[in-house]
N, C-alpha and C positions, 0 to 999 in steps of 0.2 A: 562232614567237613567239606568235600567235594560241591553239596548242594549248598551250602552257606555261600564258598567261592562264585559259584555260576549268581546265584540270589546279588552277592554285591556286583559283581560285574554287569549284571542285566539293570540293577540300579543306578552304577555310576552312566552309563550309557544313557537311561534314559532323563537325569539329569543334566548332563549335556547336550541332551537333544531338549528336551527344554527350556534350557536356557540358549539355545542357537536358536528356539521359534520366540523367546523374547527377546533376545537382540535383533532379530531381524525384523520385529513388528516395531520395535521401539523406530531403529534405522528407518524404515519405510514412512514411519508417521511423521518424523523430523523431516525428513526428504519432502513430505510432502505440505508440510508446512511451511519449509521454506521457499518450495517452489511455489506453491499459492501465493505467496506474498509477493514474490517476484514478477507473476503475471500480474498482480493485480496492479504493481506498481506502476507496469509497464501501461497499462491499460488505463491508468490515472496520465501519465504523460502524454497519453496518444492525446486525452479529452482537453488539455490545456492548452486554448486558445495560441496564449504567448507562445508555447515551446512548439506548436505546430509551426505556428508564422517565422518562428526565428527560424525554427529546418529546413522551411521552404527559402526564407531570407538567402540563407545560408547555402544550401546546394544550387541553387539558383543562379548567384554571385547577385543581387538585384541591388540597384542604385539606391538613391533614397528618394527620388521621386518613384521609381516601381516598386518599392517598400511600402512608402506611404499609403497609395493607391491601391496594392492588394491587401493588406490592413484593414482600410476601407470596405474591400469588398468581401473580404471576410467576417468583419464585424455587422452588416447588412446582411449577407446570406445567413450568419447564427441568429439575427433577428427575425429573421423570414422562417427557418426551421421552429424557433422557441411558439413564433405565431402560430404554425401547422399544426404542432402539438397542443399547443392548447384548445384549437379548435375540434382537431379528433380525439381527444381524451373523453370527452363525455359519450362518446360511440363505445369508446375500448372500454370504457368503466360500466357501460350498459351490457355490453356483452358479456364482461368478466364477472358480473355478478349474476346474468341469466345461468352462466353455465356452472357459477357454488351453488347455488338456489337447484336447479337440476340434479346437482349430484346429492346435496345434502338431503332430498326429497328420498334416496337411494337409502341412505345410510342407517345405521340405528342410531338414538340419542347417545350410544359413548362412543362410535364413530362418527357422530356430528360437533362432540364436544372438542375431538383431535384434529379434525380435520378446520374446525374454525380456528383453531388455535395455529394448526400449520398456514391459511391463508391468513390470519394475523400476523404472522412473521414473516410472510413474502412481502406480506404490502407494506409494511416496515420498512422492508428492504430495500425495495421498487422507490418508495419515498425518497430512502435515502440519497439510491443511486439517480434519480430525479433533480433532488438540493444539489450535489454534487454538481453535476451537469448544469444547472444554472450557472453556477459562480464563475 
């Protein structure tokens, strides 16, 4: 009788400690999904032309001839950057694929099957956050 009692008690204990390591994993994954979204958003309004110029409009007090004017020279310096990058991309795309070719030389064929498969979704990615940055 005794050993039945200890048996449920060491049971219900470690069902409660199971379910405190799944609430707690659930809680931290939430957390972190919502905190990812919230850097990223942030990180979306830093890249938006207008909401930059308005911030600066705005802490600034700027007239609307020194509105206009830094406008100007902010839509000429993102044009001067967008040029930069297009000129050095075929250096970085040179380099970035000397150093897959390098490593994939390393790997065996079902670590070269994963590993192109993981530099397929960075450049995905890279793409993406590239179009993004245009607009």
């Amino acid at each position: 009788m005794r050993g039945t009692a200890t048996l449920k008690l060491w049971l219900a204990v470690a069902v409660v400690f199971a379910l405190g390591c799944a609430t707690g994993a659930f809680l931290d994954s939430a957390y972190r999904l919502r905190a990812g979204g919230a850097r990223s958003e942030a990180r979306g309004a830093r890249r938006d032309p207008e909401h930059m110029f308005e911030k600066m409009r705005s802490e600034l007090n700027l007239d609307d001839r020194q509105a206009a004017e830094v406008h100007k020279i902010l839509d000429e310096t993102r044009n001067e950057y967008r040029n930069l990058r297009s000129e050095a991309r075929p250096r970085f795309d040179t380099i970035r694929q000397s150093a897959r070719t390098r490593i994939r030389a390393l790997l065996t064929p079902e670590q070269q099957q994963r590993f192109d498969a993981r530099t397929a979704e960075l450049d995905k990615r890279r793409e993406a956050e590239e179009n993004d940055g245009r607009q």
